[in-house]
N, C-alpha and C positions, 0 to 999 in steps of 0.2 A: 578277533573282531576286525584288526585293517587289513587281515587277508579275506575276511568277507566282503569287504566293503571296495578290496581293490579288483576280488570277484567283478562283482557285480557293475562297476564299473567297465571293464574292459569289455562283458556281453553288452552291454549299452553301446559303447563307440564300433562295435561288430553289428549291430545291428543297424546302428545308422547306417553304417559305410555301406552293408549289404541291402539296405532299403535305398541308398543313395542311387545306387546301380540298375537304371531301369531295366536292361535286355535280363539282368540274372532275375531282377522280379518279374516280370512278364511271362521268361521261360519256369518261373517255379508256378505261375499259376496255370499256364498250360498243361504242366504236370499232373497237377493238383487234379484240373477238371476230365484231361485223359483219365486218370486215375480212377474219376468219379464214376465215370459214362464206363470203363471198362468194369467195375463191379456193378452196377447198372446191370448189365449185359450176362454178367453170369447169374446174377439173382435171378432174371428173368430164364436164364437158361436152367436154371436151379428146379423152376417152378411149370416149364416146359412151355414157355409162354414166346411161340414168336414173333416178336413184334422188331421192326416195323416188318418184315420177311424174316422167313425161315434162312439161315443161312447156310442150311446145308442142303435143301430141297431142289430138284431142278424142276423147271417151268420149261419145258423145252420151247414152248410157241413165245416165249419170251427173251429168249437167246439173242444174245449180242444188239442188246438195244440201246442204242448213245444216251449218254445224259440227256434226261428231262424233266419233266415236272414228275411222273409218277417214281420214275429211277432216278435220284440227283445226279450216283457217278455213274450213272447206266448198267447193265448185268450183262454176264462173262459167257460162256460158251457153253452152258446148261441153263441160262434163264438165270439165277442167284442172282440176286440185288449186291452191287460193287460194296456199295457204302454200308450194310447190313457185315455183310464177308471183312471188310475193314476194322469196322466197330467190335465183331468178336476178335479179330486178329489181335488188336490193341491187347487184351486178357492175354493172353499166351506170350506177348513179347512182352507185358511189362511183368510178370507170373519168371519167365524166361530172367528177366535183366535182375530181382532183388531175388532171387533164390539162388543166383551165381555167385552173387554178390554175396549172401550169405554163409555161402561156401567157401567164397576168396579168403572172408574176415576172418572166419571160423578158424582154418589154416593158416594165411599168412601171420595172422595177430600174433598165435601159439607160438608159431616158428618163431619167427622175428622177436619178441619177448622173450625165449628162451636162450636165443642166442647173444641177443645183445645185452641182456643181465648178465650171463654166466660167463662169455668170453670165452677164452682159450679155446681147447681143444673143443670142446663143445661145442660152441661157436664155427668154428674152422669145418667141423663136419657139416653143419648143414647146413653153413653157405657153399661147401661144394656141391652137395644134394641140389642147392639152389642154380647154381651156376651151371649144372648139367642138366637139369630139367627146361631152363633158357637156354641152351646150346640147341632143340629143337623147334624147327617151325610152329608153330603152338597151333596155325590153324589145320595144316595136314599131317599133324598127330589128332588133331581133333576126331578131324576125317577119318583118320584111320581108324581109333577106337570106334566110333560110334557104326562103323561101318561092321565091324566085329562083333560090337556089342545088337546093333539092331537100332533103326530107327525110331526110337519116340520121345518125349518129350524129357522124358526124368532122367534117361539115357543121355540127352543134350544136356539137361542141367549140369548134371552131375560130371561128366567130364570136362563139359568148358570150364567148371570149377576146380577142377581139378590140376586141371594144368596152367593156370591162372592165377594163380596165389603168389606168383613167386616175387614181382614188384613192392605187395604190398609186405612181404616180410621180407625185405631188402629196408622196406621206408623206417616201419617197427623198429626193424635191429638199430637203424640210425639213430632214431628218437631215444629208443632204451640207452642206446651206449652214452649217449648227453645229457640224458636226464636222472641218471643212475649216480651219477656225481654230487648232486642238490645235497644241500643240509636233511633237508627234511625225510631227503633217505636213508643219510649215515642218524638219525635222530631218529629212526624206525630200529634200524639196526641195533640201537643201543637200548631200544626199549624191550628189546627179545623176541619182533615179530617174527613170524615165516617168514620165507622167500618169494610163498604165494602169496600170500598176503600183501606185502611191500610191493610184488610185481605189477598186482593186478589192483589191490586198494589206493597205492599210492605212486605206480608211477603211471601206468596206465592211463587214468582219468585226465595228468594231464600232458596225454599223447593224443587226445582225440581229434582236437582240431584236423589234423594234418590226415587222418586216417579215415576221417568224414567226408571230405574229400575227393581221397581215394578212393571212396567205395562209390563216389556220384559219378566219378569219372569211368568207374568201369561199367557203370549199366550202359550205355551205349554201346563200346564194344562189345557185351556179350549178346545186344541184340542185335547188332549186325553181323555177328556170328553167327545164330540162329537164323535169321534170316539166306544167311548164305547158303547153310546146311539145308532149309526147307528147299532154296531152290534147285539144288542139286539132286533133291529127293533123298539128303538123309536126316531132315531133320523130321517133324510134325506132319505125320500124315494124310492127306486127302480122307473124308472129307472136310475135316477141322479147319477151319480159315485160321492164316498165319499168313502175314505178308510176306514174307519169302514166298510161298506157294500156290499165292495169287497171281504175282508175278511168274509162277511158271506156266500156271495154267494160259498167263496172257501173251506168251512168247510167240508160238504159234496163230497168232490173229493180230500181231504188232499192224500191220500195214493196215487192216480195216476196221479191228478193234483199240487203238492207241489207248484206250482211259482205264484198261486190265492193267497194264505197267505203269503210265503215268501217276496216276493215283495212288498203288501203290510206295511208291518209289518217293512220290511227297510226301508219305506219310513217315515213310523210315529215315526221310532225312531230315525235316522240320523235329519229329523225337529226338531222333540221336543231337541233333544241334541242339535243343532246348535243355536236355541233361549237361554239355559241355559247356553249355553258357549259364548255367546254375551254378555246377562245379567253378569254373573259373570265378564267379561272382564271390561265391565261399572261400575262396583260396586267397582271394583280394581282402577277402575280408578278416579271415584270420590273420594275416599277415601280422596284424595289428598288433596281437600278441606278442610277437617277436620285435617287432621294428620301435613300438609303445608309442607312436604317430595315434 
């Protein structure tokens, strides 16, 4: 009962401190509503409904036409509507950022829990695994696989996931090898649980904070990784809108068309900033637990 009660307590004073923090609540409801307007956008595409423009459509007698009242960010060098091209983009980079992310947890968690429970030799092997997988540039091995494997979308997930994990089971292994000491582990142990059990019932749950995180702070990098990949032309291909690919399309009319990259390029950096100032608000926030401030 006072371990529920010192529960429930500590989510309270994390919450205040994380509602205290205006830019981390601001950037979670910009999330929130990207979030909203990008499922939005695939329903609609679900149902084969273009609204407000098609975004894959060209209009050629409508090409390269500046913001205005019928184009807000004006359309690209086929006629497409910028802000229609954007709107779906948003789907694919934030589709892109939690399925990485998903991938990261998946991996790192496993890794990093088994090593830092088990120790020894155990241990020893797959933070080498870990430490030679980080001895490569991560973004051009990315390149490379995906160059290998073929340009599309599940081909980008899955290897920026792939080679990305290795942070978050470096954090695991830390949190395992300190928290694996608690009474209420060696008092699991003495009851006859598994290992899985103990690992994941009771040390696990409380490693979350720190792993939560971790996982907000990666969706930005892996969408300006994808992003990168589009614009190089290996990631998401033509005619899919994804901001990276907007931006390539706009490189070529920089001097007459400016609002093909500028727009882009606001919108991947207002995201990406809004995930690390969430993340960081969270981090502030759990501190709490540790510090008991």
């Amino acid at each position: 009962m006072e371990d529920n009660l010192t529960t429930v307590i500590l989510k309270i004073r994390v919450w205040r401190q994380l509602r205290s923090d205006r830019l981390a609540m601001a950037s979670m409801a910009f999330l929130a509503v990207l979030a909203v307007i990008a499922a939005a956008f695939v329903v609609l595409r679900w149902f084969d409904i273009p609204w407000p423009y098609d975004p894959s459509l060209p209009v050629l007698e409508e090409k390269l036409r500046p913001p205005g009242w019928h184009h807000w960010l004006g359309t690209d060098n086929l006629g497409r509507d910028v802000l229609t091209r954007l709107l779906h983009g948003s789907y694919i980079s934030l589709t892109v950022g939690f399925v990485v992310v998903g991938v990261i947890l998946s991996i790192g968690v496993t890794v990093g829990a088994v090593a830092g429970y088990w120790r020894g030799w155990v241990d020893g092997i797959l933070m080498r695994i870990v430490d030679a997988i980080m001895c490569f540039p991560t973004f051009f091995l990315i390149l490379s696989v995906v160059a290998v494997l073929g340009p599309n979308i599940w081909n980008v997930m899955i290897v920026i996931g792939l080679v990305s994990w290795t942070g978050t089971a470096r954090l695991v292994r830390a949190e395992f090898l300190s928290l694996r000491e608690n009474q209420y582990v060696a008092a699991a142990r003495a009851l006859g649980e598994s290992h899985l059990r103990i690992m994941f019932r009771h040390i696990l749950p409380n490693a979350l904070a720190p792993i939560l995180v971790t996982a907000v702070l990666e969706i930005p990098g892996a969408i300006l990784i994808e992003a990168s990949l589009s614009f190089l032309g290996f990631g998401v291909q033509p005619p899919q809108p994804t901001w990276g690919n907007i931006i390539t399309d706009g490189k070529t009319y920089f001097l007459e068309a400016w609002w093909l990259i500028l727009f882009p390029g606001i919108a991947i950096l207002v995201t990406t900033l809004a995930f690390y100032l969430a993340g960081d608000g969270l981090r502030e926030a759990t501190n709490i637990k540790k510090t008991g401030k």
